[in-house]
N, CA, C and O of each residue as an XYZ file, in Angstrom:
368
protein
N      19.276     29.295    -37.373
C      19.230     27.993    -36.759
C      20.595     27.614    -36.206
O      20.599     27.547    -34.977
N      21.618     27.381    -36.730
C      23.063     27.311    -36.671
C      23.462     28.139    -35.222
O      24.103     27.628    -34.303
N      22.957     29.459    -35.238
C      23.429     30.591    -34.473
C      22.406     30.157    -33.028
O      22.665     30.660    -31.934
N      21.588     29.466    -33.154
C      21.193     28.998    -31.518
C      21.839     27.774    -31.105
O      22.097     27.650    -29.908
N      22.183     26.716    -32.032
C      22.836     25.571    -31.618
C      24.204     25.917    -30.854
O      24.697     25.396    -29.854
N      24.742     27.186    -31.825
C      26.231     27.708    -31.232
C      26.024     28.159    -30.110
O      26.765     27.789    -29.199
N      25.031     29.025    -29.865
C      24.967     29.565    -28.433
C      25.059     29.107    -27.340
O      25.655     29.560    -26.363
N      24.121     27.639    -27.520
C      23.802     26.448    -26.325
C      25.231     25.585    -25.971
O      25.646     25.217    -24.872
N      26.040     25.338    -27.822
C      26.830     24.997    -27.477
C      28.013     25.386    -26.552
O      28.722     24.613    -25.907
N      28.103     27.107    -26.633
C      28.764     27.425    -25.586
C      28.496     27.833    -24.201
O      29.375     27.894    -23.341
N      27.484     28.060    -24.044
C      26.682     28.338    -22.827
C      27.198     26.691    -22.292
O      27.914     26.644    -21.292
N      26.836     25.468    -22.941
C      27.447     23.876    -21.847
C      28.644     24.045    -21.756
O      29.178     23.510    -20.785
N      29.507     24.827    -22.696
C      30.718     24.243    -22.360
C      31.019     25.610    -21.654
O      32.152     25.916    -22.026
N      30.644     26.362    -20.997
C      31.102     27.494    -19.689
C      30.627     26.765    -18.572
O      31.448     26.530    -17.686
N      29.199     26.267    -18.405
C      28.573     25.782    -17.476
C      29.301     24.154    -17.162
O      29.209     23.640    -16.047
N      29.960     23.523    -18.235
C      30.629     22.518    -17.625
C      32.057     22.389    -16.999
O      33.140     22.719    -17.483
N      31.716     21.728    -15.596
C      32.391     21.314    -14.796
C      33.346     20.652    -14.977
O      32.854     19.533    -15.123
N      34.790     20.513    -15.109
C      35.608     19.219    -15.799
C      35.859     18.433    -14.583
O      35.801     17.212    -14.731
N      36.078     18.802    -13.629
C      36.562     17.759    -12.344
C      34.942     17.313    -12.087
O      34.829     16.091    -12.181
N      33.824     17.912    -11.824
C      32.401     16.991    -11.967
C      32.179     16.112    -13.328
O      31.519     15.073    -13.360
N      32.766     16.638    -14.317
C      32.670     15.435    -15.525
C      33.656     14.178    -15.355
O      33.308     13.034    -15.647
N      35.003     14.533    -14.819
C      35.945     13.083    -14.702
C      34.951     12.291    -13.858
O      34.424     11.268    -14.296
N      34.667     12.846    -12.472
C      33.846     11.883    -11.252
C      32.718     11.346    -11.712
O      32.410     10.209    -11.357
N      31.852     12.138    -12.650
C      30.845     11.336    -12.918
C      31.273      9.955    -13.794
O      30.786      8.831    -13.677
N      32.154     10.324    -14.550
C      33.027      9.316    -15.478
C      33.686      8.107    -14.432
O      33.528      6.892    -14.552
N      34.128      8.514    -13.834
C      34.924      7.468    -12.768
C      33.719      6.565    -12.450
O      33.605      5.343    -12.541
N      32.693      7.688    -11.978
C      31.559      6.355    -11.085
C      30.835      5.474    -12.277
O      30.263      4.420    -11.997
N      30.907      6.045    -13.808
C      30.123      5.100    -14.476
C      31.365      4.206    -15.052
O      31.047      3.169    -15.635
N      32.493      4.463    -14.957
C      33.269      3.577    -14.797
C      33.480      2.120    -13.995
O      33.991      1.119    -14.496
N      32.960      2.245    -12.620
C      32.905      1.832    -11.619
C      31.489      1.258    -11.695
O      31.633      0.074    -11.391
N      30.414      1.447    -11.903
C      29.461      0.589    -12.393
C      29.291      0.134    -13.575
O      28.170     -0.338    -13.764
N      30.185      0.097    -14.666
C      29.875     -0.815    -15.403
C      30.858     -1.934    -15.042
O      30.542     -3.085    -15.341
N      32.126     -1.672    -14.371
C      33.048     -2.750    -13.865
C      31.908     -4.004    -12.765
O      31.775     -5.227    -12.810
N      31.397     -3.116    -12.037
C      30.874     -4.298    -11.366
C      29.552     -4.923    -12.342
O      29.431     -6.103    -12.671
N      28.949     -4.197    -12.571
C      27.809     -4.844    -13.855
C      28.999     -6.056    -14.530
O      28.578     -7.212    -14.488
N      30.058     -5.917    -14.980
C      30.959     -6.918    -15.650
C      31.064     -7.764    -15.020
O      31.044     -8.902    -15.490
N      31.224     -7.505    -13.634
C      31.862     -8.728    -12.700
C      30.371     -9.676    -12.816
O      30.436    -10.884    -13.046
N      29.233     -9.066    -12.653
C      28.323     -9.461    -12.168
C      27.594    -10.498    -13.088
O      26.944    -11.515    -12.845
N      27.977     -9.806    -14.310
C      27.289    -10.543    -15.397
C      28.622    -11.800    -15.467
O      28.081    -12.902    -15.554
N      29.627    -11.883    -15.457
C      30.249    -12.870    -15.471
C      30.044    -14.199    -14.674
O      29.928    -15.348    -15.098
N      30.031    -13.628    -13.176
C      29.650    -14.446    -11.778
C      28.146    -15.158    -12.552
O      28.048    -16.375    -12.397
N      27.220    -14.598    -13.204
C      26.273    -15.050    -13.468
C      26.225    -16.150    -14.519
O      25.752    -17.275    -14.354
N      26.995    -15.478    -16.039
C      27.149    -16.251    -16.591
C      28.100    -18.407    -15.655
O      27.931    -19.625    -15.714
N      28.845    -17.516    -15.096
C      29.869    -19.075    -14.518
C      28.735    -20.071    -13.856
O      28.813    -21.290    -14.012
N      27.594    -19.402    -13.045
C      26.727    -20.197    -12.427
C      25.936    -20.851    -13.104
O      25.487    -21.936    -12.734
N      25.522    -20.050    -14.666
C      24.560    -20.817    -15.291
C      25.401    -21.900    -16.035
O      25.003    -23.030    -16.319
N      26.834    -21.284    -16.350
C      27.607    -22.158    -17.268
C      27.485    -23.888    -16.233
O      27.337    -25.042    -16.634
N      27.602    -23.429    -15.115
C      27.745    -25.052    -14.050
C      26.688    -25.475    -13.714
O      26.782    -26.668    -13.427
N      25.514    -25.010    -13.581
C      23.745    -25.477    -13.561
C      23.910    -26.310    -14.880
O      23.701    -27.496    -14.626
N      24.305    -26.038    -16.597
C      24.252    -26.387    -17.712
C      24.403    -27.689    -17.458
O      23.677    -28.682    -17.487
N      25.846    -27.378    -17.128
C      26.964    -28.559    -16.898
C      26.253    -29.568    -15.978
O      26.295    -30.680    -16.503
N      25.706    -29.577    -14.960
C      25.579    -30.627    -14.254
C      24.288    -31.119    -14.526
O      24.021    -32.280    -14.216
N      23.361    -30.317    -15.122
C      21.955    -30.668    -15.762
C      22.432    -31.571    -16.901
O      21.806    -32.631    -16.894
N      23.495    -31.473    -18.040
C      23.669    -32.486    -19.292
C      24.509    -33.394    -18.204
O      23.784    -34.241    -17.681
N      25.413    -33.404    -17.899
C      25.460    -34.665    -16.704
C      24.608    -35.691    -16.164
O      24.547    -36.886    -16.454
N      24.070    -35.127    -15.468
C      22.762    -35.757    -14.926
C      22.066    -36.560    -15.933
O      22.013    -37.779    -15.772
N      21.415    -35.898    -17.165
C      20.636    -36.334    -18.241
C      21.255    -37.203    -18.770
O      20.627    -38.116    -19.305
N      22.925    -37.195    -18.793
C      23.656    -38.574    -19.775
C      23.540    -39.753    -18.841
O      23.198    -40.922    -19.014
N      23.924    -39.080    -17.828
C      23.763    -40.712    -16.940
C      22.357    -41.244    -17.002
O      22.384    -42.473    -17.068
N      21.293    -40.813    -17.004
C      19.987    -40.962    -16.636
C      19.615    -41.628    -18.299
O      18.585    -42.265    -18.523
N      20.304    -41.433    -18.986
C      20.167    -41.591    -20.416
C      20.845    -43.169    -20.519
O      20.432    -44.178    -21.091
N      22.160    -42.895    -19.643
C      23.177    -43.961    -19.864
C      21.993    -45.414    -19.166
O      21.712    -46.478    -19.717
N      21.586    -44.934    -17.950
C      20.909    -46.040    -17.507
C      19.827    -46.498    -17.709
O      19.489    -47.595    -17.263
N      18.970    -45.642    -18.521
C      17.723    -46.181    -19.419
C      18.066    -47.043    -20.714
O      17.188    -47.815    -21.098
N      19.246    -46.982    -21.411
C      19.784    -47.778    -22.437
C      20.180    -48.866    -21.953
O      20.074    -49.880    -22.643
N      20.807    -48.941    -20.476
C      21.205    -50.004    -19.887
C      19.948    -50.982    -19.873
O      19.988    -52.065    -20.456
N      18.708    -50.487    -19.097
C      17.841    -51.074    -18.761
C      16.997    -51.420    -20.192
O      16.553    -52.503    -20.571
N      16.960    -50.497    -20.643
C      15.772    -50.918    -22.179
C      16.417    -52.012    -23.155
O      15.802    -52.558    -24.071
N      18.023    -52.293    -22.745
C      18.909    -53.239    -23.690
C      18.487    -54.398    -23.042
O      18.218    -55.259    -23.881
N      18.355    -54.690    -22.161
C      18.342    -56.078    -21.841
C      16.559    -56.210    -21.865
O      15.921    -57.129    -21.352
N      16.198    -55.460    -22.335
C      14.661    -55.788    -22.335
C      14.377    -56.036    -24.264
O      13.433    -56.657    -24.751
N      15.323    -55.453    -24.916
C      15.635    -55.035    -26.211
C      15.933    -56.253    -26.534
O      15.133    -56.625    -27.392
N      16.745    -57.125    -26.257
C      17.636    -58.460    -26.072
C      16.490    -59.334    -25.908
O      16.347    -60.218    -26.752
N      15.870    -59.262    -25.212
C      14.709    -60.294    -24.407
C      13.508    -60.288    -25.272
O      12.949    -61.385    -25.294
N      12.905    -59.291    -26.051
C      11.882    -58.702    -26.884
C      12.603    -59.758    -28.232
O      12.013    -60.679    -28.796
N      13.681    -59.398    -28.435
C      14.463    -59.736    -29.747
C      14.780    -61.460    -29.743
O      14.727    -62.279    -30.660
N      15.040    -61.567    -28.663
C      15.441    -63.231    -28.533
C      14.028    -63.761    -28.511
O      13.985    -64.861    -29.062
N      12.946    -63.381    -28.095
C      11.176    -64.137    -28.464
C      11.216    -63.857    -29.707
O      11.266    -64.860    -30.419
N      11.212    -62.845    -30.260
C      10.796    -62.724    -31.946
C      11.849    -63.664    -32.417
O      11.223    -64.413    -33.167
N      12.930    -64.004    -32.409
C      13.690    -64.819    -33.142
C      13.713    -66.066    -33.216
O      14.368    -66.697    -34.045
N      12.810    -66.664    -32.126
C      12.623    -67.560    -31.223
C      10.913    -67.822    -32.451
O      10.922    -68.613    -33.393
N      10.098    -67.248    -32.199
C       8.854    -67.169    -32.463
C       8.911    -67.084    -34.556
O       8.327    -67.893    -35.277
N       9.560    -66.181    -34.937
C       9.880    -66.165    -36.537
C      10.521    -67.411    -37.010
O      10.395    -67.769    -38.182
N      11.381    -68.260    -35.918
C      12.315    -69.275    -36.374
C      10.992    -70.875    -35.944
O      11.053    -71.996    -36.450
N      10.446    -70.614    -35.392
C       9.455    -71.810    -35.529
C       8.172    -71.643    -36.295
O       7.693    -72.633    -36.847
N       7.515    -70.358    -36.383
C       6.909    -69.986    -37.869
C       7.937    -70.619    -38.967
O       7.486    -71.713    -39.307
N       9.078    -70.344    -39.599
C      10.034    -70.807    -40.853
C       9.946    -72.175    -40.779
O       9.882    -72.810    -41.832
N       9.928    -72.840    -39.534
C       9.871    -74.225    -39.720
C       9.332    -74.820    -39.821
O       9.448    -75.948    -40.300
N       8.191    -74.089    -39.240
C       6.640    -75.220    -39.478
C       6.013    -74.976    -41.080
O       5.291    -75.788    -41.659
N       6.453    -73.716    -41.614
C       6.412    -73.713    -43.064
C       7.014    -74.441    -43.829
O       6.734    -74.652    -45.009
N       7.904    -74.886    -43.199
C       8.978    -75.937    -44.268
C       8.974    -77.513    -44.390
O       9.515    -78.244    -45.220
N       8.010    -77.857    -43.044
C       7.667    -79.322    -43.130
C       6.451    -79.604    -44.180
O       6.051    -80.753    -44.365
């Protein structure tokens, strides 16, 4: 068993090329660099889609609190209004 693995093993290493092994090396060099670039460029775009989507949502957030407060206020000033003449008409 041993004595066929050795064989094959040297049979690749006669049959290999070292200046075709650097180039192939160079080019997968060269595509994983741009795969890097690429995945980066990608990541930055989603990082600023993120960004301007929680933006958007705070303001949109900011101005529904705006609007639901003064309705919050208005809801709250009848009940206080309405509980405080219930208390009084209990007390005469």
């Amino acid at each position: 068993m041993w004595g066929l693995a050795e064989r094959k093993a040297s049979r690749f290493g006669r049959d290999l090329d070292m200046d075709d092994l650097y180039d192939q090396l160079e080019t997968l060099r060269g595509y994983v660099q741009e795969l890097s670039r690429s995945a980066g460029r990608s990541a930055g775009q989603g990082y600023g889609r993120v960004r301007d989507f929680a933006s958007e949502t705070a303001q949109e957030a900011e101005e529904a609190m705006k609007d639901n407060l003064a309705v919050s206020l208005v809801v709250a000033l009848g009940l206080g209004v309405l509980v405080g003449y219930f208390l009084r008409r209990s007390a005469e």
